[in-house]
FIMI-645358 format. One line per field, with one value per residue (C-alpha): residue in three letters; x, y, z. Coordinates in steps of 0.1 Angstrom, whole numbers, plus 2048, in hexadecimal, padded with zeros to 3 digits. Layout:
aa	ALA ...
x	X ...
y	Y ...
z	Z ...
end
This chain:
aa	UNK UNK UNK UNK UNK UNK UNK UNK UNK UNK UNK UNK UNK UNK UNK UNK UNK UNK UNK UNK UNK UNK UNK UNK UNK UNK UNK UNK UNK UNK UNK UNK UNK UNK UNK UNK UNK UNK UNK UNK UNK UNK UNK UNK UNK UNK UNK UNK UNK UNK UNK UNK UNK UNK UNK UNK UNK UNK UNK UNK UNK UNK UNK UNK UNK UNK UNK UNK UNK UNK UNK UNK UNK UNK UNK UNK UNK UNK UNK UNK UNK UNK UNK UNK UNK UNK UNK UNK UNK UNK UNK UNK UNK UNK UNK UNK UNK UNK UNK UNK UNK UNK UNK UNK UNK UNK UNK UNK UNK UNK UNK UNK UNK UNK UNK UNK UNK UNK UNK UNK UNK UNK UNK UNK UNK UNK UNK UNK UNK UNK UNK UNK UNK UNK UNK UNK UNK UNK UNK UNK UNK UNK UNK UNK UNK UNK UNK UNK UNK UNK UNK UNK UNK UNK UNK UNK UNK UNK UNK UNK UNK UNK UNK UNK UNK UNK UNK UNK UNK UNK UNK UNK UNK UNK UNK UNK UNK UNK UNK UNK UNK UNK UNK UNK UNK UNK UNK UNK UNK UNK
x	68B 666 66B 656 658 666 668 640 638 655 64A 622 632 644 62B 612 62D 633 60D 605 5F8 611 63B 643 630 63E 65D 65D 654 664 685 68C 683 698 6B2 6B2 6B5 6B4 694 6A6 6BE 69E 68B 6AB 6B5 6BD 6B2 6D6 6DE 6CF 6E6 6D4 6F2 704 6E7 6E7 6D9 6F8 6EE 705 703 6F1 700 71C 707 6E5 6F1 6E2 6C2 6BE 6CD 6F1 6FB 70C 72C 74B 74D 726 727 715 709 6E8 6DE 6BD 6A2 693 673 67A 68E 671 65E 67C 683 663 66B 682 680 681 690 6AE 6CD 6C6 6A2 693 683 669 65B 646 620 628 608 5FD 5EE 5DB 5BB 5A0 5AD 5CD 5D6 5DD 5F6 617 637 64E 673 678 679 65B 65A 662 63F 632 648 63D 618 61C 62D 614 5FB 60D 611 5EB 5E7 5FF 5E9 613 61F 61D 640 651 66A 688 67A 679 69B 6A0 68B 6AA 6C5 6B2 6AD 6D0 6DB 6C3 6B7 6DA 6ED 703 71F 717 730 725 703 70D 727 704 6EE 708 716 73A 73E 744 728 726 705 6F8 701 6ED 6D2 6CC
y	F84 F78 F5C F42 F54 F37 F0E F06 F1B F08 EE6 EEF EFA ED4 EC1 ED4 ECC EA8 EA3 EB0 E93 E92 E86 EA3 EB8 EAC EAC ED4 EE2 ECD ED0 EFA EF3 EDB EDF F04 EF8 F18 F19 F1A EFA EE9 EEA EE2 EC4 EA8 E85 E78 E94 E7D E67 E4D E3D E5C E6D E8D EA0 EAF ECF EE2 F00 EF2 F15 EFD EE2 EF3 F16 F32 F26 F44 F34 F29 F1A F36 F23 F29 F09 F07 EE9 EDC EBC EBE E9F E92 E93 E73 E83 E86 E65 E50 E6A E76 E53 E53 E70 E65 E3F E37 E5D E65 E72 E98 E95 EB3 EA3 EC2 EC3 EDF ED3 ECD EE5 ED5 EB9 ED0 EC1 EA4 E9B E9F E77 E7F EA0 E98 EA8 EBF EBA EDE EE2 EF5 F14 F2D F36 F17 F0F F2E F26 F03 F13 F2C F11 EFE F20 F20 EFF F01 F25 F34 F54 F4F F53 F4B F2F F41 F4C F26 F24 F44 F31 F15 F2B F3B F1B F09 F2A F2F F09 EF9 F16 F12 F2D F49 F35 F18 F1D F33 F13 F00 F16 F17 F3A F44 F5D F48 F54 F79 F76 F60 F7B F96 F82 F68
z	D2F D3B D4B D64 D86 D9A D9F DAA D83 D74 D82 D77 D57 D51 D5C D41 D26 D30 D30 D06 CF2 CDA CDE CC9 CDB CFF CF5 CE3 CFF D1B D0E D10 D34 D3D D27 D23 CFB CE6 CCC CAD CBB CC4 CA0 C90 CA2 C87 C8F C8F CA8 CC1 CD2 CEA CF3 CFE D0A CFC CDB CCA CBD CA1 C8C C6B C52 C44 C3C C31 C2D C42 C51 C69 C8A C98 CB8 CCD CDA CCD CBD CAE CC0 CE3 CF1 D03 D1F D14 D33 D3E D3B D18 D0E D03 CF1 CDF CD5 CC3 CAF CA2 C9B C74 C6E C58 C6A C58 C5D C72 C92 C98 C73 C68 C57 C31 C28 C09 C20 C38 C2C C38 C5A C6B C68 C44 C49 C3F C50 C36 C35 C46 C69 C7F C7D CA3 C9F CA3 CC2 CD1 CD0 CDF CFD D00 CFF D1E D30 D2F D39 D53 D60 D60 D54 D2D D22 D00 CF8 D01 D21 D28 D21 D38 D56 D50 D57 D73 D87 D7E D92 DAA DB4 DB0 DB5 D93 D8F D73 D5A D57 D55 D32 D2B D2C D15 CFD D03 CF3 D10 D30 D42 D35 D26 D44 D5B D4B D43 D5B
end
């Protein structure tokens, strides 16, 4: 998987993200990198999956409660926990203030309002679409003058330092990304 080539892209890489002029913006494409968040958990994190207190986003497969929306979490259970970064806290604390608990927190553009200025857009009940995630990170791999890699490749970059930089074992890097496998998918792609 394409991935940032080592910690001085990953670093330029962050500090592109963490410098967007939007929370939701910061926050979309901080999080894969420091998380190592999946895309489809990412746009379909619920408001009420946020958990300040505990510290973590609790991500879950959605098919029983919504029916199939094209995405699952991969562990066993179709449940993990995910430790919010300080770099993200306070802008992730914006996006959601005054949500609903099943309120998408990366909304797509309701399209109707696409007209006069972008003040006056309102956000749709559905979540953003992988396309739309995938240009913002292009946009920061730009910015950041790194390899231009998608989403996933962020979340590939994650794994790749957790093992190389703090030396992780195999396993529990996949335990961390959600993986079913202990570490079988890690190993032949990280």
């Amino acid at each position: 998987k394409v991935q940032l080539r080592n910690l001085g892209e990953a670093r330029k890489y962050l500090d592109a993200a963490l410098a967007r002029t939007t929370p939701e913006e910061r926050v979309a494409a901080a999080l894969p990198i420091l998380t190592g968040i999946a895309s489809g958990e990412l746009l379909h994190v619920q408001a009420g999956a946020v958990d300040f207190y505990a510290g973590v986003i609790h991500v879950r497969s959605q098919e029983a409660d919504v029916g199939d929306v094209g995405w699952s979490v991969k562990t066993s259970h179709r449940v993990r926990a995910i430790t919010i970064p300080d770099a993200c806290r306070d802008d992730l604390k914006v996006l959601v203030a005054g949500l609903a608990p099943t309120t998408f927190v990366f909304r797509s553009i309701d399209e109707r309002t696409k007209t006069g200025s972008k003040a006056d857009w309102k956000r749709s009940d559905e979540p953003r679409t992988a396309t739309g995630l995938l240009d913002l990170v292009h946009r920061v791999c730009r910015d950041a003058e790194v390899r231009t890699v998608c989403p996933h490749g962020l979340r590939a970059t994650h794994a790749s330092l957790r093992r190389i930089v703090a030396d992780e074992a195999v396993a529990k890097i996949g335990d961390a990304l959600g993986h079913a496998d202990h570490g079988k998918t890690a190993k032949n792609h990280y």
